[in-house]
C-alpha beads as a LAMMPS data file, in Angstrom:
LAMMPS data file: protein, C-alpha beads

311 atoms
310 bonds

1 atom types
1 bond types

-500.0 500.0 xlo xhi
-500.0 500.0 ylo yhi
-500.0 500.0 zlo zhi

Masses

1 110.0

Atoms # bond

1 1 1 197.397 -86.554 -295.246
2 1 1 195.554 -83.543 -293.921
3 1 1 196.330 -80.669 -296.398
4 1 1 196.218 -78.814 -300.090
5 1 1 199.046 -78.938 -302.105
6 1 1 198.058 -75.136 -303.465
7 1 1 197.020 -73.752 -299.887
8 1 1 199.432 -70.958 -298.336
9 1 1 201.071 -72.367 -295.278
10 1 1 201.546 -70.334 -291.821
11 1 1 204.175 -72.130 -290.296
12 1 1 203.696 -75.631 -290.610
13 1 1 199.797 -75.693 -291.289
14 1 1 198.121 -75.711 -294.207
15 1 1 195.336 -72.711 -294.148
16 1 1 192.499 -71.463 -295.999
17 1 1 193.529 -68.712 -297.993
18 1 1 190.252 -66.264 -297.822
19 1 1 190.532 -66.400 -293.930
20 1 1 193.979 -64.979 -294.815
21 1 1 191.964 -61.526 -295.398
22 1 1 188.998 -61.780 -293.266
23 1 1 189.156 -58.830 -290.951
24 1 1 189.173 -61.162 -287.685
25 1 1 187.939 -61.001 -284.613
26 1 1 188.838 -60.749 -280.868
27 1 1 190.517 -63.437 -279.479
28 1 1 188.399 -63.975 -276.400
29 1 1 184.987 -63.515 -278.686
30 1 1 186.497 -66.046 -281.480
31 1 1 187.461 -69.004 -278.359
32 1 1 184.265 -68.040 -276.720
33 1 1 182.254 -69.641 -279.737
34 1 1 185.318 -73.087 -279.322
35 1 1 186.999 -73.245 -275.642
36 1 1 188.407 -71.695 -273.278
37 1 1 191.690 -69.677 -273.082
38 1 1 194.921 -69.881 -271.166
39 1 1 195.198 -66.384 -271.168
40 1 1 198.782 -66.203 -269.636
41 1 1 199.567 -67.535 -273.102
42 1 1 198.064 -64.840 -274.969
43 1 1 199.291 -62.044 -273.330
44 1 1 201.371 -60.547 -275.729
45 1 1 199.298 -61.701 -278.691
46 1 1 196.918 -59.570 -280.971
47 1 1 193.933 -58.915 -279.087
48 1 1 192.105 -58.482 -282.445
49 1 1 192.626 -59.933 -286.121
50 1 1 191.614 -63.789 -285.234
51 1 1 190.130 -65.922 -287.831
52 1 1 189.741 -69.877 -288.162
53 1 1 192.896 -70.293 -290.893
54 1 1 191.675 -74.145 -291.321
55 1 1 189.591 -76.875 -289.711
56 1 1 190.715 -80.535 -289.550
57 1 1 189.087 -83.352 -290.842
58 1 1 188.776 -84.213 -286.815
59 1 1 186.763 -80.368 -287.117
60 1 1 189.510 -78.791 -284.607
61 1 1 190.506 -75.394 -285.978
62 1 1 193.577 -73.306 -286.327
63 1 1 193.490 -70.273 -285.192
64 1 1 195.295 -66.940 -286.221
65 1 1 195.820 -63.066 -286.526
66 1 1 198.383 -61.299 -288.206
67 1 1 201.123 -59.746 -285.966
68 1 1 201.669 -56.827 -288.827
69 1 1 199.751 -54.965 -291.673
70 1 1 201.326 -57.483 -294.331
71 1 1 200.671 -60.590 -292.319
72 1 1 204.162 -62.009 -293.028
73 1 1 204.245 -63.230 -289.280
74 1 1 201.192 -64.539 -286.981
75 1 1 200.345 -65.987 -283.912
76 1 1 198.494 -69.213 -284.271
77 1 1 197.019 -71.762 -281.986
78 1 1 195.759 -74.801 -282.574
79 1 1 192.188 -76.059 -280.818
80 1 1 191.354 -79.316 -279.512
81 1 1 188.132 -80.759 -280.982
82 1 1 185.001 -79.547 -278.756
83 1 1 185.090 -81.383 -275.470
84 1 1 184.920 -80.155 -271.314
85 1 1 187.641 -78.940 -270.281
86 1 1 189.704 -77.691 -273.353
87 1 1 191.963 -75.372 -272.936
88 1 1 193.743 -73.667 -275.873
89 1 1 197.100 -72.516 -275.580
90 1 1 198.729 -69.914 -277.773
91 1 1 201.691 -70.479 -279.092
92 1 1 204.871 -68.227 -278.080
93 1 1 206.313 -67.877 -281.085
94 1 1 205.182 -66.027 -284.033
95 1 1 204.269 -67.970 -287.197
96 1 1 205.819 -67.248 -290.892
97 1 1 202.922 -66.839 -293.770
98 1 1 204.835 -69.140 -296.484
99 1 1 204.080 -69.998 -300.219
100 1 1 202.521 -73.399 -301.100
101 1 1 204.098 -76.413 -301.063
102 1 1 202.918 -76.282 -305.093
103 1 1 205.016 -73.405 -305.099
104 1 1 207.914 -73.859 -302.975
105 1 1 208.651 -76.848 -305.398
106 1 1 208.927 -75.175 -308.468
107 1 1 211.349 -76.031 -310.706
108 1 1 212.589 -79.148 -308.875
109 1 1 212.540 -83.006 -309.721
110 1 1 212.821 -86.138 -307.802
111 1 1 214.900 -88.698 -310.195
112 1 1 216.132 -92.161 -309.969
113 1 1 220.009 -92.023 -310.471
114 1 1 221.434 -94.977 -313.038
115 1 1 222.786 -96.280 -309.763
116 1 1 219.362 -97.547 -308.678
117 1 1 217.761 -97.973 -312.226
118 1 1 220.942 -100.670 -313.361
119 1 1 221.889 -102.911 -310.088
120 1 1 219.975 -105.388 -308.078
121 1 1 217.591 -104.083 -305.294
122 1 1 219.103 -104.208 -301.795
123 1 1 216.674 -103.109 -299.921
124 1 1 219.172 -99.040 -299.601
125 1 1 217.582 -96.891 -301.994
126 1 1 218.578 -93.273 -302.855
127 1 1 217.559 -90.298 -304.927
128 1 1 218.507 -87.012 -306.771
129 1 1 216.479 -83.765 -305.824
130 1 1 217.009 -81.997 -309.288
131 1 1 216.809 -78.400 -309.848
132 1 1 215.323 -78.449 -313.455
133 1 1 214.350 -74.571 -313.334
134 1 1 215.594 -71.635 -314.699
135 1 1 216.778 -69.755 -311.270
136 1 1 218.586 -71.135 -308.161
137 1 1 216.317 -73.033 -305.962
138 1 1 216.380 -72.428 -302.066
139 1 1 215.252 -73.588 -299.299
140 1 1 211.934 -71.820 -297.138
141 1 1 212.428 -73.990 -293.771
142 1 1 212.246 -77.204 -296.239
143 1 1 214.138 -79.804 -295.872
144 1 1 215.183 -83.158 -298.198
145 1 1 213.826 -85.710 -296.086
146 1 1 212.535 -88.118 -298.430
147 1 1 209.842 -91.544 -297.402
148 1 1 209.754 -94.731 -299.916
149 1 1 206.499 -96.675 -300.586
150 1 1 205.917 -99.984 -302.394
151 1 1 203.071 -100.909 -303.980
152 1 1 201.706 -103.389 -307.057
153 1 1 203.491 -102.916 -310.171
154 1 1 201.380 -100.409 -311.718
155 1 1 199.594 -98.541 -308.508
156 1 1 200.070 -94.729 -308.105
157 1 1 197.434 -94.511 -305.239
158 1 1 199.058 -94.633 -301.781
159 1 1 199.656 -92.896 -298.630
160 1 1 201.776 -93.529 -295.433
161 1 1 202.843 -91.857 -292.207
162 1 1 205.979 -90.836 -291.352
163 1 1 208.523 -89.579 -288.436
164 1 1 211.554 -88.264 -287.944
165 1 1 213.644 -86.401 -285.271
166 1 1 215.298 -83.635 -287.633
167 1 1 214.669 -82.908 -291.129
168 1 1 217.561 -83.795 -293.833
169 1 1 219.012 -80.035 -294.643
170 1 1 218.361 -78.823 -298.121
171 1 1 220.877 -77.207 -299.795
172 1 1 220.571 -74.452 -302.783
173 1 1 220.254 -75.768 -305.728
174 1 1 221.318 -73.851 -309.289
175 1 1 220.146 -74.982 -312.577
176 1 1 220.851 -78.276 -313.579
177 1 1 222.430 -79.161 -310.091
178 1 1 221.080 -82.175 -307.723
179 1 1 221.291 -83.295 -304.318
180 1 1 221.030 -87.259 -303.602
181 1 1 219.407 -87.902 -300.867
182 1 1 218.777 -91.455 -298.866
183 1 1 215.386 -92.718 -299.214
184 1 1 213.849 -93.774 -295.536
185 1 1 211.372 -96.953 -295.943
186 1 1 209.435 -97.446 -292.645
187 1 1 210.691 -100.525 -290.845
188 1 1 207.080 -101.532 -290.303
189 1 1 206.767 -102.113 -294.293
190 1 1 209.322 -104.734 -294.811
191 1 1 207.308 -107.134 -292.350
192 1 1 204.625 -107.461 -294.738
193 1 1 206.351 -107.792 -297.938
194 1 1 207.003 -110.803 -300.110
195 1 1 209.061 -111.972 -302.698
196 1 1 208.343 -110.741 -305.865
197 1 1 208.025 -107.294 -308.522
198 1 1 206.710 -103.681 -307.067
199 1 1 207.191 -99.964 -307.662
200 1 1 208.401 -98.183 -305.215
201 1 1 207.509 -94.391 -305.222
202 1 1 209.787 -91.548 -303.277
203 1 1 208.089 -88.361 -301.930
204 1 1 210.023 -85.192 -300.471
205 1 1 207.990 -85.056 -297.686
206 1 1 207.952 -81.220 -296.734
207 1 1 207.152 -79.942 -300.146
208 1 1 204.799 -83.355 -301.028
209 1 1 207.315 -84.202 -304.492
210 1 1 207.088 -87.436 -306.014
211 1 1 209.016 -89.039 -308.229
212 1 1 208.364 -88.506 -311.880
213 1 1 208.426 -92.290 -311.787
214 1 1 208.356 -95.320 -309.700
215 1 1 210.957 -97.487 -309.541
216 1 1 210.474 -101.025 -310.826
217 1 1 212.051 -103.380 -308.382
218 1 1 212.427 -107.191 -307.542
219 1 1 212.978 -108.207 -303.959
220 1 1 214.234 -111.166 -302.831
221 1 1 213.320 -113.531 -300.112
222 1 1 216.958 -112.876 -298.688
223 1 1 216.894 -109.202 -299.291
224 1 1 213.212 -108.902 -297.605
225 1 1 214.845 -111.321 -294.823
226 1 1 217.645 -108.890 -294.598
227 1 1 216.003 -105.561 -294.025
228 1 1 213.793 -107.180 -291.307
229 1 1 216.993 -108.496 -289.437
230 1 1 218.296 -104.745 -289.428
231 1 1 215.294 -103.191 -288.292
232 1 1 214.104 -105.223 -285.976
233 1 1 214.536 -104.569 -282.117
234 1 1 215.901 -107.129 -279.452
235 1 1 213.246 -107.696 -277.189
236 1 1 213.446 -106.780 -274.063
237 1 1 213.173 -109.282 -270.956
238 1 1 210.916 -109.818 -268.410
239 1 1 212.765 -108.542 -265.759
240 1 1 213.752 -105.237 -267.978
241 1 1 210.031 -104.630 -268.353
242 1 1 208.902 -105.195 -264.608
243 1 1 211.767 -102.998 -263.653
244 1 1 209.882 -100.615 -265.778
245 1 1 206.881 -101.538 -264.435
246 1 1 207.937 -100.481 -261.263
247 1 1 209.730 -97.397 -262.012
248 1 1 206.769 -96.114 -263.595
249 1 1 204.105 -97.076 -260.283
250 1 1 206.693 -95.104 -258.475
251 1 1 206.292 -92.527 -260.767
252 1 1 202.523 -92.478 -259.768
253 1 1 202.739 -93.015 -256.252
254 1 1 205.233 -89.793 -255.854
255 1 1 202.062 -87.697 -258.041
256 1 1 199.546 -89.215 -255.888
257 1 1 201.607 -88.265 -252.743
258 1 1 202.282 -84.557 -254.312
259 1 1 198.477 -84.058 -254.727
260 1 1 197.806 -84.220 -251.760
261 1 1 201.061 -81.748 -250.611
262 1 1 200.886 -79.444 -253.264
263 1 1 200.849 -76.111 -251.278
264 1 1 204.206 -77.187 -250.201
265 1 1 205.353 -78.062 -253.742
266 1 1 203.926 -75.072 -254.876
267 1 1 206.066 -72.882 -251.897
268 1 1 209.440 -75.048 -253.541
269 1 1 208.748 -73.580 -256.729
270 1 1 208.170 -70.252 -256.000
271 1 1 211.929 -70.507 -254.137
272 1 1 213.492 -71.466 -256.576
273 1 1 215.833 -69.857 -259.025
274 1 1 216.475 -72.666 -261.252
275 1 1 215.573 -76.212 -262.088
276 1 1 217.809 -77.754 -260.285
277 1 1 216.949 -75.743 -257.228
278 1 1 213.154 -76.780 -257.606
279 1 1 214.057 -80.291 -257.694
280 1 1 215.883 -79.953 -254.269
281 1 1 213.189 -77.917 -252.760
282 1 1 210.620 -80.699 -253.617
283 1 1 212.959 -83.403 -252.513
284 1 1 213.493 -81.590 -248.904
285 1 1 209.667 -80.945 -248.983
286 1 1 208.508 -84.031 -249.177
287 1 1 211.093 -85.985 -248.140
288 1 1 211.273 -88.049 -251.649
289 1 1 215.074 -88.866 -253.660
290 1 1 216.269 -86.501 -256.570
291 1 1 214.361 -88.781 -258.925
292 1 1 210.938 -88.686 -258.025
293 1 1 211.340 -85.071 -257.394
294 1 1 212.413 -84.771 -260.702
295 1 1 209.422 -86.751 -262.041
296 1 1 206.861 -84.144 -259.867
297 1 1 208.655 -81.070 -261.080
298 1 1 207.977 -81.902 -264.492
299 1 1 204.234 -83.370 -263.850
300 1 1 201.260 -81.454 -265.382
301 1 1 198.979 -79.645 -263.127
302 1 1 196.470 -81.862 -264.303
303 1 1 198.495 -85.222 -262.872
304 1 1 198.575 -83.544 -259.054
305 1 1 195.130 -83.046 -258.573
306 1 1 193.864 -84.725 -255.599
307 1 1 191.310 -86.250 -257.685
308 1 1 193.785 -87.550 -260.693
309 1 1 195.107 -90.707 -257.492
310 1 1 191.541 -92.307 -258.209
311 1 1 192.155 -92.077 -261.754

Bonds

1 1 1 2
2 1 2 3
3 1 3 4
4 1 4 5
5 1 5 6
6 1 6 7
7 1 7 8
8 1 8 9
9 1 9 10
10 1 10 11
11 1 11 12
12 1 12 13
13 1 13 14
14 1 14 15
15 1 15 16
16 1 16 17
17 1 17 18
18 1 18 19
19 1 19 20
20 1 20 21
21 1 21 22
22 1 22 23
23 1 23 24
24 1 24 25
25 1 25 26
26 1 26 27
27 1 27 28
28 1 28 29
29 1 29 30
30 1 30 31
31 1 31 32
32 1 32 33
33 1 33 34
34 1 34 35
35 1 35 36
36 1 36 37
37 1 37 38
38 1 38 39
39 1 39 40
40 1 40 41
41 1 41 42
42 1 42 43
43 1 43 44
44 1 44 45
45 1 45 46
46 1 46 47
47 1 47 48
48 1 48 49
49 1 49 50
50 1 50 51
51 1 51 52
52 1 52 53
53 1 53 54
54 1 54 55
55 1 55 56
56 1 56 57
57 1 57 58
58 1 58 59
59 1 59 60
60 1 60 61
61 1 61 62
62 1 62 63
63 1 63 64
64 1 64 65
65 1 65 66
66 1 66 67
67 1 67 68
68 1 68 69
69 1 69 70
70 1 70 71
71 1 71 72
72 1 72 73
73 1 73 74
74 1 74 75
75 1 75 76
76 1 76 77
77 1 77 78
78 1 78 79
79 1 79 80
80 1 80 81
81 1 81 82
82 1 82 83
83 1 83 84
84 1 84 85
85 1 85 86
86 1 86 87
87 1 87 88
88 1 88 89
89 1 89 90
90 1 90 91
91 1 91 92
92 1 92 93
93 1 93 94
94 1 94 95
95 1 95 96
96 1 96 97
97 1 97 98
98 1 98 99
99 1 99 100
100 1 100 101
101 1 101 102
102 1 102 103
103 1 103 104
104 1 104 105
105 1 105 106
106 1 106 107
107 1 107 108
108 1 108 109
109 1 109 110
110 1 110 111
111 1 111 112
112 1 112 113
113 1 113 114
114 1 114 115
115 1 115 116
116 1 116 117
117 1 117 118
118 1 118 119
119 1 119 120
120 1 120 121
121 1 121 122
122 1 122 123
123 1 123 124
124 1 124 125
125 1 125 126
126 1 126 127
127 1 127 128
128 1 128 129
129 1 129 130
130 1 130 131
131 1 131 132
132 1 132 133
133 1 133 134
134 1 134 135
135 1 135 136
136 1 136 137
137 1 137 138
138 1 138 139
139 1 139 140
140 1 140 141
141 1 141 142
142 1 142 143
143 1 143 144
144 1 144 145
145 1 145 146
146 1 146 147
147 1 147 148
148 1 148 149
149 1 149 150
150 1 150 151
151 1 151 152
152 1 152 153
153 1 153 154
154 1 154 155
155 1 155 156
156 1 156 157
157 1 157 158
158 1 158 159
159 1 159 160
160 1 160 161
161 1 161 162
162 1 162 163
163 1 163 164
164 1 164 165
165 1 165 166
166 1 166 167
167 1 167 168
168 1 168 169
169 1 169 170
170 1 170 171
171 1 171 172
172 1 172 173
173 1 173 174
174 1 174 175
175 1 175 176
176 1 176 177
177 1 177 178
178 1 178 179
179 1 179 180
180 1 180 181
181 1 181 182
182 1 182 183
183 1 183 184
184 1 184 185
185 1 185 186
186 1 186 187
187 1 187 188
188 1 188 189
189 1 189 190
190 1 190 191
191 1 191 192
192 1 192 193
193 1 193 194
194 1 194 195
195 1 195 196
196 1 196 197
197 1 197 198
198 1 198 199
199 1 199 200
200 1 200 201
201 1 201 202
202 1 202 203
203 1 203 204
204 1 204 205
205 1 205 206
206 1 206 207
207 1 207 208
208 1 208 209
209 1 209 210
210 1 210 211
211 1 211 212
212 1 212 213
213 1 213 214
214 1 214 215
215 1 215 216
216 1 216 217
217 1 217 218
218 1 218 219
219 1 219 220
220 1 220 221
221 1 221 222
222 1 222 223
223 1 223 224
224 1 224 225
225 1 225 226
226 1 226 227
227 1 227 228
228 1 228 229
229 1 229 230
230 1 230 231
231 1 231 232
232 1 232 233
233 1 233 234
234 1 234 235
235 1 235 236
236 1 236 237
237 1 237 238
238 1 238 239
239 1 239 240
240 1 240 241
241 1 241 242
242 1 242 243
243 1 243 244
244 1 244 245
245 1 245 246
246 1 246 247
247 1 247 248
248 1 248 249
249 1 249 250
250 1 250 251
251 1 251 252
252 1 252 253
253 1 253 254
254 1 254 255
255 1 255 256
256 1 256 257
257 1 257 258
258 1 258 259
259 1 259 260
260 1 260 261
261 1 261 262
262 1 262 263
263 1 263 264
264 1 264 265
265 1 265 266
266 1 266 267
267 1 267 268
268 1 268 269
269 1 269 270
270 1 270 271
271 1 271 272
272 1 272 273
273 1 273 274
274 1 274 275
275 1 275 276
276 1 276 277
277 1 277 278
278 1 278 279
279 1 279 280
280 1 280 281
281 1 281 282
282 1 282 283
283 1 283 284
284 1 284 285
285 1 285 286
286 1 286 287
287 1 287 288
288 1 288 289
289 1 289 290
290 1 290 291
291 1 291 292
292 1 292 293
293 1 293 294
294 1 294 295
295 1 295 296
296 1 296 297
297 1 297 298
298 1 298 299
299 1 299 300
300 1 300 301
301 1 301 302
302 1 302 303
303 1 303 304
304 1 304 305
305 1 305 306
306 1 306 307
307 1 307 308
308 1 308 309
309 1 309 310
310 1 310 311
């Protein structure tokens, strides 16, 4: 994982904190020395104030200025790695400057309840977020979405990637209080396990809290067995996939045909006064169904040019 447990966070991303204070730049002078600019997106940001906040490993940067003296908001965008043709977008909502995740975690403990630590491993694990501060703990956009990891009796080196639609909500937590969460284990994992003894290690993946220790467990063939039963996904047939096949070469073929119409599109568009009405405009203008007028309506720019059919 890409980021410092001690760095200051605006929004989501990790960022350096000296570029925090660097006076900045203009915008157009600091994406002059990366990419180019959709500048409809930056019309209402800071013309001045930008600053790389952080580079990724890939070297793309993040990008930032401060939207007030205190830098409590800012806009940020993010920059693809050098290539022709980029085009950075900024994004239309402000950013909140937030603590560290080092911080933000203060005073709270992922523990193993007796639950898990006394019965036989089923493959359904959960675990207690404990506030073991001095002061009510509360939430900065965090939430208690916790990942599980196995590995060899012993190991405390590991990573893993994770996914989820929506965050588990945190709660406020006083002192002593806890929260027990559900621990998620990737479906992928239980594919590759065998019988036998490992630790498995939780991690509260917004504020990057492990456990204060693994837990030692023994899974069974039938347990192993069991878990790949439940998350494994009926495959689908033949015909299912060439009718998906096809849907999606009509998909193309309606682009293709666009590309080559787009002033008319474009005249739909501009007539409408709401989705919906778009999607009839480009269905009468082309004389395609609701469908694929749906699917050209909601194309990127990039999909209709005349050149992209070749492609």
């Amino acid at each position: 994982m890409d980021f410092s447990e001690d760095a200051p966070q605006v929004g989501p991303a990790d960022v350096d904190p000296h570029a925090l204070g660097e006076p900045g730049v203009s915008l157009v002078a600091l994406i002059a020395e990366l990419v180019s600019l959709d500048t409809s997106s930056a019309s209402d940001a800071p013309p001045d104030g930008w600053r790389v906040l952080k580079r990724y490993q890939s070297g793309a940067p993040v990008i930032g200025a401060p939207m007030d003296p205190h830098g409590t908001l800012w806009r940020v965008a993010h920059v693809e790695a050098q290539r022709t043709g980029s085009v950075t977008t900024v994004q239309p909502e402000p950013m909140p400057r937030r603590p560290s995740r080092a911080d933000r975690r203060r005073g709270l403990q992922l523990r193993w309840p007796a639950l898990m630590t006394s019965g036989p491993s089923t493959g359904d694990y959960v675990v207690d977020v404990v506030n073991t501060g001095p002061a009510r703990w509360e939430s900065d956009v965090d939430g208690f979405y916790v990942v599980g990891v196995f590995t060899a009796p012993g190991s405390t080196d590991f990573s893993f990637g994770w996914m989820t639609s929506s965050q588990q909500k945190a709660v406020p937590l006083d002192p002593g209080e806890y929260a027990r969460v559900s621990v998620s284990i990737n479906a992928g994992v239980w594919s590759s396990l065998e019988p036998g003894k490992y630790d498995l290690h939780a991690v509260l993946v917004s504020l990057g809290l492990r456990t204060v220790q693994p837990l030692s467990v023994e899974l069974s063939g039938q347990t192993i067995s069991e878990n790949r039963k439940r998350n494994t996904r009926p495959a689908s047939s033949p015909a299912t996939r060439r009718r998906m096949l096809d849907q999606q070469i009509e998909h193309v073929r309606a682009q293709t045909y666009a590309s080559h119409s787009l002033d008319r599109v474009v005249s739909a568009v501009m007539a409408a006064e709401s989705d919906d009405d778009a999607t009839v405009g480009i269905g009468r203008a082309l004389d395609v169904n609701a469908k694929l007028a749906a699917s050209i309506y909601h194309s990127a720019l990039r999909e209709l040019r005349p050149n992209s059919a070749q492609r």
